[in-house]
N, C-alpha and C positions, 0 to 999 in steps of 0.2 A: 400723917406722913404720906398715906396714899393720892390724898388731897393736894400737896404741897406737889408731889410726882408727878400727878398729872399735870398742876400750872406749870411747871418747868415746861414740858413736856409741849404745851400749849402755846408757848411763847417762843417755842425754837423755829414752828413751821411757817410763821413767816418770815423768819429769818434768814432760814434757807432758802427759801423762795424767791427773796429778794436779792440774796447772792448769785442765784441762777439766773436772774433777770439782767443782773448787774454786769455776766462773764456775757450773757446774748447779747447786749449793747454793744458791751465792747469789742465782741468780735464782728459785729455789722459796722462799727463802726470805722475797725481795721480794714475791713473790707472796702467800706466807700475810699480811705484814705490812699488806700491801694489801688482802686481801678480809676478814682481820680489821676494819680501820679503816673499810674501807666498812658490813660489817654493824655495828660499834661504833654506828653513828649510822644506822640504819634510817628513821628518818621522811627525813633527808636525803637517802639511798642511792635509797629510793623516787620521791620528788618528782625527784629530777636524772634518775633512769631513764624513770621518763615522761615529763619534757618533752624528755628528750634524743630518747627512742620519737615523742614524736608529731610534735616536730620534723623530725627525718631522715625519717617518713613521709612530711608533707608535701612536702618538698622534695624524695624521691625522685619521688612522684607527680607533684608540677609539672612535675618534670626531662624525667618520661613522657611528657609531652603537649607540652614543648615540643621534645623531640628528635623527636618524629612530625611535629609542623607546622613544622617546621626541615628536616626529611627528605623535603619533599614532591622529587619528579623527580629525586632521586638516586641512585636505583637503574638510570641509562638508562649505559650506559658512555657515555665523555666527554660528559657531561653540562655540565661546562663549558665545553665547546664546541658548545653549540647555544643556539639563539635563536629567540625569535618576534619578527613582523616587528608593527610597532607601526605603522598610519597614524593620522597629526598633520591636521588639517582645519581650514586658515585661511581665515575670509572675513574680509572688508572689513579685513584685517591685524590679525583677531581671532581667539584658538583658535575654533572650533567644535564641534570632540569630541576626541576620543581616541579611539581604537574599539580593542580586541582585534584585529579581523579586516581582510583590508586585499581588495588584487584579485589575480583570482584570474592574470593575465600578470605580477605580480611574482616568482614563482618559476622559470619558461623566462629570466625576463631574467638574474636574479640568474646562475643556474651558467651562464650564455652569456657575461656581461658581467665575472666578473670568478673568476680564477683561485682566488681563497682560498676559494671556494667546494667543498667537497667534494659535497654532496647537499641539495636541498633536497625539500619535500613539501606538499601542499595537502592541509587537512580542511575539508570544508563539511558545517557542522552543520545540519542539518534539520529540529530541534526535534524534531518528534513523526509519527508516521504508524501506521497499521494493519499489523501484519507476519503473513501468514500459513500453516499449514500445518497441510495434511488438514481444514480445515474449523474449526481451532483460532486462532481470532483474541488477538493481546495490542496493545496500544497501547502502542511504543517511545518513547519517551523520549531514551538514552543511546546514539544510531547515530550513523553520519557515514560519508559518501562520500570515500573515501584514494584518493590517488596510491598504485601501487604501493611507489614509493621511501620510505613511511612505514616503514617495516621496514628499512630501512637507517638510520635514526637514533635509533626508540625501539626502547627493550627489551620486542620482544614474542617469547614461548616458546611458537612451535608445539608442538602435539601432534600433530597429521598435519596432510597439505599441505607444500609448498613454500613460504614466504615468496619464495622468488627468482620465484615467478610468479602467485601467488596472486591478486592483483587487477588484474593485468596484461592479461586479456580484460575484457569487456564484460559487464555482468552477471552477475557473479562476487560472494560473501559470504564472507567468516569470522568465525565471532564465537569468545565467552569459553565455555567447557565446561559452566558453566554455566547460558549461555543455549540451547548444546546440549541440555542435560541437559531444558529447561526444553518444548523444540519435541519432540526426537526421542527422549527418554526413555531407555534402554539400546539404542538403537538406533544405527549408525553414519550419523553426517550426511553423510558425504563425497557428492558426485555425488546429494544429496539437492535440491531448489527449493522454497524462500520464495518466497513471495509479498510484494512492499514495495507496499501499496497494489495493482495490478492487477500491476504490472511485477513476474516473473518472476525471479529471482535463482539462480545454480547455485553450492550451497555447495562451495566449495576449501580449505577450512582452518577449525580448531579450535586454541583458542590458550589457556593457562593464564589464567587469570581476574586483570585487571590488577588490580595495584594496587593500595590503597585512596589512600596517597599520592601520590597525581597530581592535576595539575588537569584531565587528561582522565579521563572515563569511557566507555571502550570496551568497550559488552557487543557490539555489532556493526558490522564496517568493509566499507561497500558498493563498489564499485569505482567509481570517478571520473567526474562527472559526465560525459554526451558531449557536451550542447549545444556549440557555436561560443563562447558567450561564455563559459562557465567555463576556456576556454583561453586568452581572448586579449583579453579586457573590461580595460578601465582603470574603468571604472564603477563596476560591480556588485562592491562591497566587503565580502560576506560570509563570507569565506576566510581560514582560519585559515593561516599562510604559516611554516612550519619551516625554518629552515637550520641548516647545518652546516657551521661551519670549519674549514678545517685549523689542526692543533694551534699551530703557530708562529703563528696569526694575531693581528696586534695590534687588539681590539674596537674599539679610541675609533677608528683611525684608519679602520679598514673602514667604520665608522659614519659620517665625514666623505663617503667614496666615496658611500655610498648616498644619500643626503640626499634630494637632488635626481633620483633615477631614474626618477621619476615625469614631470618635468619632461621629462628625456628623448624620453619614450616618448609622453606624452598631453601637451604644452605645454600651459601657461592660458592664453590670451590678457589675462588681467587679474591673470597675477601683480604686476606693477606697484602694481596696486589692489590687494593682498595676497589675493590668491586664487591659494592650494597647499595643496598636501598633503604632507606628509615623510615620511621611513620613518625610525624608530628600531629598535634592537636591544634586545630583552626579554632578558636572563638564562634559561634556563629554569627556574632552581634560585627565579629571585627571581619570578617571576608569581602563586603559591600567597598569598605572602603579602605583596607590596607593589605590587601591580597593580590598579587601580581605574577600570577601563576600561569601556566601551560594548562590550557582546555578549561579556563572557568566558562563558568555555568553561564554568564553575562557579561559586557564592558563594566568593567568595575569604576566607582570613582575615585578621589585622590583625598585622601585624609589630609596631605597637605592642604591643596587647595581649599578645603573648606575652612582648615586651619587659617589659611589667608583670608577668608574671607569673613569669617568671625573677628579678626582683627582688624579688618576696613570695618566692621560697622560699628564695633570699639572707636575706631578715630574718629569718626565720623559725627557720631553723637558726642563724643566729649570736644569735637573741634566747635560744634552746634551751642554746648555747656560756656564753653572759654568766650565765645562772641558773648552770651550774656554776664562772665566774669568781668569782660573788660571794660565792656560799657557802662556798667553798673560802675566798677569802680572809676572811671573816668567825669563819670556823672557826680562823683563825690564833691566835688567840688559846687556843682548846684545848688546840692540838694545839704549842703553844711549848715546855711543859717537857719534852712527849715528845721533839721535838727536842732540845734542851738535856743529858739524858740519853744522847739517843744520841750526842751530838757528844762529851761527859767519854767515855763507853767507846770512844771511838774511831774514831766513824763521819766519813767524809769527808761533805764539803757535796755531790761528787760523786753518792756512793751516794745522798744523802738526793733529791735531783737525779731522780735513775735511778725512786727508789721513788713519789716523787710521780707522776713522768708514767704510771707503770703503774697506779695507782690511774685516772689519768685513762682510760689504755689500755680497760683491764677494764670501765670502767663503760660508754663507749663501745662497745665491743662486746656489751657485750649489749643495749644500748639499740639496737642495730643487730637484733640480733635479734625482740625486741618489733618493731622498727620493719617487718620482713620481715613476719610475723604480722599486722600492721596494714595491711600493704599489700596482701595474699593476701587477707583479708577488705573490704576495703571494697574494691576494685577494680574489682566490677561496679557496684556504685553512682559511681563516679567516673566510669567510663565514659560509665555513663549521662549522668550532668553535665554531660562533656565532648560526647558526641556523636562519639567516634573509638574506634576497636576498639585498645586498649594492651593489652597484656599483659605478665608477666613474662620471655615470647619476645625482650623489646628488651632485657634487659640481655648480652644474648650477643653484642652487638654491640659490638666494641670502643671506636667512638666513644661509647659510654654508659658502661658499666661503667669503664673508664680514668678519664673526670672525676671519675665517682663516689667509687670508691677513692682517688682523690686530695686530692678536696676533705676525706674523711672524714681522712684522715692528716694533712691539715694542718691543721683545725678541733681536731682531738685533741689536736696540737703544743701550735697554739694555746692553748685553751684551759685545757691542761693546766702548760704553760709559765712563766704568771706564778706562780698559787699555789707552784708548785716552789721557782721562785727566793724568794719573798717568805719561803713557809716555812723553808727551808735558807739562807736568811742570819742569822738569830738567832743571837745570841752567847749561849754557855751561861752564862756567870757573869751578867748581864744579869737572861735570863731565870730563872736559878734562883732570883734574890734576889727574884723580883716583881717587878722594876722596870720590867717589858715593860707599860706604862699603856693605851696608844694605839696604833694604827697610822694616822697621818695619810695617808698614800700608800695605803695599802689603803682604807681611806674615802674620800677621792676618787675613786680609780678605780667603788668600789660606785655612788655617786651617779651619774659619768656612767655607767655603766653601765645605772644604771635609766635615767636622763632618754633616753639610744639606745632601749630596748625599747619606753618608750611613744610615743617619737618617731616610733618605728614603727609602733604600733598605732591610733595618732587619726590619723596620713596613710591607715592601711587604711581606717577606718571614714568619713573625710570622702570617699575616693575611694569607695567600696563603695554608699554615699548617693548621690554625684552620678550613679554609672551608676544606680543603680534610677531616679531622678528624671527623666534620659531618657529612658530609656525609657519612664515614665510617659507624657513628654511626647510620642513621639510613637507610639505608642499611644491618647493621648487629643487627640490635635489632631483639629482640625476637617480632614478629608482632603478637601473641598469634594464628597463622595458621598457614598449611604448606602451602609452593609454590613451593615445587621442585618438577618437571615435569609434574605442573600441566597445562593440555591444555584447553582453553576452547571455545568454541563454542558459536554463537550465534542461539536462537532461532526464528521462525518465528514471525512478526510482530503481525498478524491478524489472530487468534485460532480462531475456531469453535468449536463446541460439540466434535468431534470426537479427540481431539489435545491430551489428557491426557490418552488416548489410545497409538496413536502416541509415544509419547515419554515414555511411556512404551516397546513400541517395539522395539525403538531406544535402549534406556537403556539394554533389552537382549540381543539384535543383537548386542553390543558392547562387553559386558561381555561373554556370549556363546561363540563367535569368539577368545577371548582371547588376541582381539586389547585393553583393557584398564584394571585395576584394579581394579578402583572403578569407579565409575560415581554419580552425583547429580547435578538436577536442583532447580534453585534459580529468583526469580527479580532480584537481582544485586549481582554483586562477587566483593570480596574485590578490592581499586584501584576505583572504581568509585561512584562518589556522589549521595546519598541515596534520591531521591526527593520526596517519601511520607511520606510524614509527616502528624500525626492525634496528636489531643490531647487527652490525655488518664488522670483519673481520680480516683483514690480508691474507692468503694465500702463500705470498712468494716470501712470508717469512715466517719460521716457527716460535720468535717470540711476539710476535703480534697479538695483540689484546683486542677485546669486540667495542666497537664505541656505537654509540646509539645515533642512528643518519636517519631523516624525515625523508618520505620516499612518497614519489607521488607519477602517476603514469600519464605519459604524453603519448601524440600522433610523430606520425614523420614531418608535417609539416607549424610544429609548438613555436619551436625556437624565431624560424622566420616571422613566424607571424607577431610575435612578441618582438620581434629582433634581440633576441639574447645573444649577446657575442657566444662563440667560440674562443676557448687562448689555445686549446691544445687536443690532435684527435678529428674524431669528426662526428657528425649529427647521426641520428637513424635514418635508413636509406633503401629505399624498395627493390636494391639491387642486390640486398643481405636477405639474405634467407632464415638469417641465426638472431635479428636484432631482438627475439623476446626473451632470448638468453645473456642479453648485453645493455648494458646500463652508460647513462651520462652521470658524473658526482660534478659538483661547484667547486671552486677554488675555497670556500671553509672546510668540506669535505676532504679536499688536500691533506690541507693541514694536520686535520683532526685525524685520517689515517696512518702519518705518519709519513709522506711521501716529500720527497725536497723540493717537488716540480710539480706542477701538473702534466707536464712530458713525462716525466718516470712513470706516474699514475697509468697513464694512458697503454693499456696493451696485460696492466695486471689482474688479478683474478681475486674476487672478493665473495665471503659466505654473508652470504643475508637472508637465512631460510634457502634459497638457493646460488649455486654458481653460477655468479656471474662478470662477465669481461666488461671491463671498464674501456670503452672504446673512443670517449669524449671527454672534454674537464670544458664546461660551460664560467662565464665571467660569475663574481657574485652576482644578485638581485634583491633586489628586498622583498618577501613574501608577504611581510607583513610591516607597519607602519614603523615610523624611527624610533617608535620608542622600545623597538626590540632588536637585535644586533642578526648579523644573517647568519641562517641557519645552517648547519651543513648539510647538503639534498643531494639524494639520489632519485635518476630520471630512470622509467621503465617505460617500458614499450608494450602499452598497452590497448591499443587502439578501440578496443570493444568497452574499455572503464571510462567509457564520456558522459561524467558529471553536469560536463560546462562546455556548450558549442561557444569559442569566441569566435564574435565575427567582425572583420576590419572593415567599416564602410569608408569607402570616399570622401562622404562630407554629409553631415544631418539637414543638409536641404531635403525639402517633401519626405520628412522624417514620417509623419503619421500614414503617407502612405506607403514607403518602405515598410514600415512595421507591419500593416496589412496585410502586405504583399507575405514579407517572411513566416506572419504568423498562419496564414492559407496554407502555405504549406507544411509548417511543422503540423498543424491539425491535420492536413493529409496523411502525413508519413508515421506520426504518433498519436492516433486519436485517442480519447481518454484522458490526456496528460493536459494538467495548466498551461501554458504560454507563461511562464515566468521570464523577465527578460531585466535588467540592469544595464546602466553606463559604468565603465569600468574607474575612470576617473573621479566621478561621484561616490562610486563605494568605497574606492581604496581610500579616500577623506572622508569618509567617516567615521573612521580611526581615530582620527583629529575631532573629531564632535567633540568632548568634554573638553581639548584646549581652549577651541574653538570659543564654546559657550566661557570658561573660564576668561578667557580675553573680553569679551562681551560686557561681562560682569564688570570686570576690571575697572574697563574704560569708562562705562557708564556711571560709576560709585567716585571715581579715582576723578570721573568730571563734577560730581555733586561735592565732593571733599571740597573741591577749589571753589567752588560758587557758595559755598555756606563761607568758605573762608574770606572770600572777598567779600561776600555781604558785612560780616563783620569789621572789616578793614576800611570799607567805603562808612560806616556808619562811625569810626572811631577818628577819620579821616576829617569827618565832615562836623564831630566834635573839638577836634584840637587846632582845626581854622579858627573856629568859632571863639573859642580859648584865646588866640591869637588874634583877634582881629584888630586890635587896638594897636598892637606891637606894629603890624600889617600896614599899618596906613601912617604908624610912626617912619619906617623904613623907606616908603614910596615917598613922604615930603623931604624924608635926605634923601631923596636920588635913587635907590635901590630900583632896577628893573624887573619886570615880569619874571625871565626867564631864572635869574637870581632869585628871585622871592618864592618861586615853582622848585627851585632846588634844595632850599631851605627849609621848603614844608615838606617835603618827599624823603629824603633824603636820611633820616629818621629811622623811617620804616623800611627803606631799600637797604639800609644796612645789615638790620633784623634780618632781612629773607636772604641775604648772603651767609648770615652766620647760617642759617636755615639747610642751604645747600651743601655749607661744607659739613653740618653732622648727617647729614640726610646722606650724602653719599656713599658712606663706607656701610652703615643700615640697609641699603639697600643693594649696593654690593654684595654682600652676606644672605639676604633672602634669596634674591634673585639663583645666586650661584647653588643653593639649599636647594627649589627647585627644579633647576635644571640638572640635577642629580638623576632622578625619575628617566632621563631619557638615554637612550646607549649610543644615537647622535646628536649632539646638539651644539650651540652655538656658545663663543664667549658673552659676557654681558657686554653687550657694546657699548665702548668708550663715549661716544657720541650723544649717545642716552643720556648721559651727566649734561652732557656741555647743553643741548637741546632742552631737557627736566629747567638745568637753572637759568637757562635764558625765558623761556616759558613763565617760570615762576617771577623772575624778575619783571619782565614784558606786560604779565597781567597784575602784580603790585601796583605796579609805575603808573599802568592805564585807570587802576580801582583809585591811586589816591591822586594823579594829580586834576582827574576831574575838579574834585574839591579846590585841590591847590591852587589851580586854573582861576576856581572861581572867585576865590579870597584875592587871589592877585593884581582881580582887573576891578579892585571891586574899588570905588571913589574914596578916596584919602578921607575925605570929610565927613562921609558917613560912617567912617571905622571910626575915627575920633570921637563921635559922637556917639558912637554903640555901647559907651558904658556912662 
C-alpha cells in the first residue's frame, strides 16, 4: 500500500510541473500577443501613453498636496484626542466673534473641574519682538510663552534638555536647532541667555525643528508668562488653550459639560440680554483647514479647496481612463476577425478575457513610468505653485502609496474591463462573413464618454475664470486707503520714556532729507489683525449695552497719509490739547453703537476702559483682506504706540538707495533694533496667497484636463476618418465638397461638446457659487464665463478634429476607393 502511495505520489510531480510550465507559456505568450498589438497600432499606443502619463502625473501630484494639507497635526500621538478650546462672544444675543484664543484661567479650570481631562497647556503668542545674543540682534516672528505641560500633548523631540522641566522655571527658552544653529552657530546653547527684548532668558533645551505640517510654528517656546492675570484673567482672551482627553472620552458630550464654564467662573450679569461667551472643542487634526477664526495661530487653508482639488485629479485620471475606453472600443472593429480566428482555433472567451486586460495592464504600467519621470521633473516647480515642501519622501507612507496602488489597480480593471468583454463576445461565423456592420453599444458608450471628459473640462475652465475674476476683484477694489509706494517700517519692541521723542526725530530726519512724503506712525497698518479689543458702551444712554470695538492708536497725521476719508467730525489736531482722551470710531462702529448717523455719533461719550469723546466717524476700510467684512474700529491717539513707521515715497526710482539712506538713519535714531521694512501693497496681497496659488493649480490641471481630452479626440478622430474613407471618396466622385465633407466628419463630435456645455453649466454654477461662500465680498459667477468655457471647448473640438477631417477630405478619390 505504502508502495503503491508513493508511485502515486511519484507520478503527480511531473504533472504539476508541467502545468506550471504550461500557465508560464501562456502567459509569455499573452504578453507577446499583447505588446505586439500595442506596437501594431503606434500612433494609438503613443497617444493612450501619454495621456494615460500626464494623467496619473497629475493626479499623483494633486494626491501630494492634498495628503500634506490633509496631514496637517498628525504626527502628534493621539491626535485625536486633543483639542483647542474655541471662545464664542455673544452680545445683545448676537455672535460677536469667534476667536482662536480664549482666557488664559480656562485651562487650571478645565483639569480641576472635570476628570476626562488628562492635560491641558497655554500658548500666548506675542507676535513679534527683538531676541538677542552677543550683540547679534534678529526680529522673531514664530515665538510663544508654553506652559511647561506643552510637551506632554505635542510631539516635540528633544535633542538635549529635559522636556519633564524645561520651562518649568522662570525665564527658561528652548527653541528649534535650527534657530540654535542660527544664535549659537556650532557652539552648544545649553546654559547659554537670549535676550527677549531686555528680559533675560536661560536656554534649557534644543528640540528637532517642528513640522512644516502644523498650524503652529515653534522656532522658540519662552516659559509662561508670570503676571497675575495670564493665571487667573477671565478677560484677557489671548491664549491659545490645548486639552487633552482621555481616550474613552465622548467629544459631543464633554463639549455639552463645557459650554457654560465661563458662566461658572466670570457670571454676566446680562446674560439674559445675551451677553456670553461659550467654549467649543476644535479637533486638532480639523483647525489647518476648516477653522476661520479671529487671532489663528497661522493663514489657515481651505478644506474646500482641497476638496476641489481632489476632484480635478478624480476627473483627470478617469478623463486619462475614458481616452483608453474609447479607443479600444472604436478599435473593435479591427481587431473582430483577429478575434474570430482565434475563437475557430480554439481560443476561449476566457483567455481572450485574460489577453485584453494585460494589453490594458502593460500600457498602464508604463504610463506609470513616464508618469514617475514626469513627476521627478516638474516637482520643484509644483512646489513652487503650491507653496508646501512635497517630495517623493511622502510616498513611503503607507496612508499614500496604498490609495495609490489601488486606485491605479482598479482604474486598469476598469478601464481595461469593458473593451475585454465587448472584444471577446464576437461570434466567429458573424464576424468572419463581415456581417459585424456596427457596434451600437460601443457608440453609445464613446459618445457619453466624450460628453463626461468635456463635462469636465468647461466646469474646469468656468471655475478656473471665476477664481482669477476674484481675485481680480479684490485686488482691485477700492480698499477705502491708498497703498501705492507705501513703505513701512517696523518699530522697536520695548519704548521707554524717551521713544515719542525718538520718533519725532525719525519723522523730521525723513521729511527734511526729502527721503519720504509723508510719514505716520500707527499699532497696526492695514493687512494685519487688529488684537485689541475692548468693549466700549454709550454714555448718553442708560439702556445702552457694551459691544466689543477693535481699537488700534494713530498719530495726527494716519488719516492723511493713508487718505482715509472723513464723513463726519474731525481728525486729531495739535491744536487740542485733550485728543488722548478723544477717539475716532468707523462708520461699522456707528452702527454697531447704535447711533442713526455718524453726525449723532460725533460729540458723544463712550466707556472703553476709559471716557472717551468721539470727536470723528472716519469712512469704512478694509484692515484686512475681503475675505473678512469691516470691522468696527475705534482710533486712539497715541503717538508714543508706533508699531509701524508708514512712509509715502514719491516713486521707487533709486529705491536701494532710498532704502540706505532711511535705513542710516533709523540705525541712528534706534540702534540695536533690525531695519525691518515691507511694501504695503505686497503684504496686504498676501492675504490672497492661497487664492492666488489655488487659481494657479486650477489653471494649470483645468489646462492638462483639456490636452488629455483632445489627445483623445484627435486619436478617435483620426480612427473614424479612417473608418470612413471609402464612404469619403464615394461622396467627392458625386460632387460633395471639402468644406461639406469637413462638416460631416465634425459635426458628430461638436454636437457631443454642446451637449457637454449645457450639463456642465448648471455643475459649475453650483461649485463655483459653494465657493464663493468663504468670502464676505465677492463677486457673481460671471455670466460670460459660460458663454467663453463653451466657445473655448467648442473652438478647440473643432480645431483637434477637423485636422483629421481636413485630411480625409483632400485626400484623392481614387486612393479611398482603393483603401479596402
Amino acid at each position: 500500500m505504502e508502495q503503491g502511495a508513493r508511485g502515486r505520489v511519484s507520478y503527480r510531480a511531473p504533472c504539476t510541473l508541467l502545468h506550471a510550465n504550461s500557465y508560464a507559456l501562456m502567459l509569455r505568450n499573452y504578453f507577446k500577443i499583447a505588446w505586439r498589438n500595442l506596437l501594431k497600432n503606434r500612433p494609438f499606443f503613443l497617444i493612450n501613453t501619454l495621456g494615460l502619463a500626464v494623467g496619473m502625473a497629475s493626479c499623483l501630484l494633486i494626491l501630494q498636496y492634498v495628503t500634506f494639507e490633509r496631514s496637517y497635526d498628525d504626527f502628534h500621538p493621539d491626535a485625536q484626542n486633543i483639542y483647542r478650546i474655541e471662545l464664542d462672544s455673544y452680545q445683545n444675543g448676537k455672535l460677536a466673534f469667534k476667536s482662536a484664543t480664549s482666557f488664559p484661567a480656562i485651562a487650571p479650570a478645565l483639569k480641576k473641574d472635570f476628570p476626562e481631562v488628562l492635560e491641558t497647556a497655554r500658548l500666548y503668542d506675542a507676535q513679534t519682538d527683538v531676541v538677542t545674543y552677543n550683540n547679534v540682534h534678529y526680529r522673531e516672528d514664530n515665538y510663544s510663552f508654553a506652559d511647561n505641560s506643552v510637551f506632554k500633548i505635542f510631539k516635540i523631540d528633544f535633542l538635549s534638555g529635559n522636556p519633564a522641566t524645561a520651562l518649568s522655571d522662570k525665564h527658561t527658552v528652548v527653541m528649534s536647532e535650527t534657530t540654535a544653529r542660527k544664535y549659537f552657530g556650532n557652539q552648544n546653547p545649553m546654559g547659554k541667555t537670549l535676550l527677549l527684548g531686555r528680559e533675560p532668558y536661560l536656554v534649557k533645551g534644543v528640540y528637532k525643528d517642528y513640522p512644516k505640517n502644523s498650524h503652529l510654528e515653534l522656532d522658540l517656546l519662552f516659559s509662561y508668562r508670570t503676571e497675575p492675570e495670564a493665571q487667573t484673567s477671565w478677560g484677557w482672551y489671548d491664549f491659545y488653550t490645548y486639552v487633552k482627553l482621555k481616550p474613552s472620552t465622548n467629544p459631543d458630550q464633554f463639549q455639552a459639560k463645557i459650554t457654560d464654564l465661563v458662566q461658572k467662573y466670570n457670571p454676566s450679569p446680562n446674560r439674559t440680554a445675551g451677553m456670553h461667551n461659550d467654549l467649543l472643542l476644535q479637533p486638532l487634526r480639523d483647525i489647518h483647514l476648516y477653522s476661520n477664526l479671529n487671532q489663528e495661530a497661522e493663514v489657515n487653508g481651505n478644506g474646500k479647496s482641497v476638496t476641489v482639488l481632489s476632484i480635478i485629479a478624480l476627473f483627470i485620471l478617469v478623463i486619462a481612463w475614458v481616452n483608453y475606453i474609447n479607443l479600444a472600443t472604436a478599435r473593435a472593429m479591427d481587431r473582430a476577425k483577429e478575434v474570430g480566428i482565434r475563437k475557430v482555433a480554439g481560443a476561449e472567451r476566457s483567455q481572450l478575457i485574460i489577453q485584453f486586460l494585460l494589453e490594458s495592464l502593460i500600457l498602464n504600467l508604463l504610463a506609470v513610468a513616464v508618469a514617475l519621470v514626469i513627476i521627478q521633473v516638474s516637482a520643484p516647480y509644483f512646489n513652487n505653485l503650491t507653496g508646501r515642501p512635497l517630495s517623493l519622501t511622502q510616498w513611503l507612507q503607507q496612508d499614500l502609496w496604498l490609495p495609490a496602488i489601488g486606485v491605479f489597480l482598479i482604474g486598469t480593471l476598469l478601464s481595461g474591463l469593458y473593451p475585454a468583454f465587448l472584444l471577446s463576445s464576437f461570434q466567429p461565423i458573424t464576424v468572419l462573413k463581415g456581417k459585424l456592420s456596427s457596434l451600437t453599444g460601443g457608440l453609445s458608450l464613446r459618445q457619453s464618454l466624450i460628453v463626461f471628459q468635456f463635462v469636465s473640462s468647461v466646469v474646469l475652465i468656468i471655475g478656473t475664470i471665476t477664481v482669477y475674476q476674484q481675485l481680480r476683484y479684490m485686488q482691485d477694489q477700492d480698499l477705502g486707503f491708498s497703498v501705492t509706494n507705501k513703505l513701512i517700517l517696523r518699530g522697536i519692541s520695548n519704548a521707554d520714556s524717551t521713544y515719542e521723542a525718538k520718533v519725532n526725530a525719525f519723522k523730521q530726519e525723513l521729511v527734511g532729507a526729502n527721503l519720504v512724503k509723508k510719514v505716520t506712525t500707527s499699532a497696526y497698518v492695514p493687512g494685519i489683525e487688529i488684537l485689541w479689543t475692548r468693549d466700549a458702551r454709550r454714555l448718553d444712554r442708560t439702556d445702552a449695552v457694551a459691544n466689543t470695538l477693535y481699537n488700534t492708536a494713530i498719530d495726527y497725521t494716519f488719516l492723511d497719509a493713508y487718505d482715509i476719508k472723513l464723513v463726519a467730525g474731525r481728525n486729531f489736531n495739535r491744536t487740542f490739547g485733550t485728543d488722548r482722551h478723544n477717539a475716532l470710531i468707523n462708520e461699522t462702529a456707528v452702527k454697531l453703537l447704535g447711533f442713526d448717523s455718524p453726525a449723532e455719533a460725533v460729540g458723544k461719550r463712550v466707556n472703553s476702559g476709559d471716557t472717551l469723546l468721539i470727536v470723528g466717524v472716519v469712512k469704512d476700510y478694509h484692515q484686512q483682506g475681503l475675505q473678512k467684512g469691516h470691522w468696527p474700529m475705534l482710533m486712539r491717539f497715541i503717538p508714543d504706540d508706533a508699531r509701524f513707521f508708514s512712509l509715502q515715497l514719491a516713486s521707487t526710482d533709486e529705491l536701494d538707495n532710498k532704502l540706505a539712506n532711511i535705513k542710516a538713519k533709523y540705525d541712528q535714531i534706534f540702534p540695536g533694533n533690525p531695519f525691518d521694512y515691507f511694501f504695503l501693497d505686497t503684504f496686504f496681497n498676501e492675504q490672497y496667497k492661497a487664492e492666488q496659488q489655488f487659481g494657479r493649480v486650477c489653471s494649470l490641471f483645468a489646462g492638462l484636463a483639456i490636452f488629455i481630452a483632445c489627445l483623445g479626440l484627435f486619436a478617435l478622430a483620426t480612427f473614424i476618418a479612417k473608418q470612413r474613407t471609402k464612404e469619403i471618396g464615394i461622396r467627392k466622385v458625386l460632387g460633395a465638397s471639402v468644406p461639406s465633407l469637413i462638416n460631416l466628419l465634425s459635426q458628430d463630435f461638436l454636437k457631443l461638446v454642446i451637449v457637454a456645455i449645457l450639463l456642465a453649466a448648471p455643475l459649475a454654477w453650483f461649485a463655483m457659487n459653494r465657493w464663493l461662500e468663504d468670502f464676505a465680498y465677492h463677486i457673481a459667477v460671471p455670466w460670460w464665463s459660460f458663454v467663453l468655457a463653451g466657445f473655448l471647448a467648442m473652438g478647440i473640438a473643432f480645431l483637434t478634429v477637423s485636422f483629421q477631417s481636413i485630411k480625409a477630405a483632400l485626400m484623392n478619390p481614387v486612393k479611398s476607393l482603393r483603401s479596402e
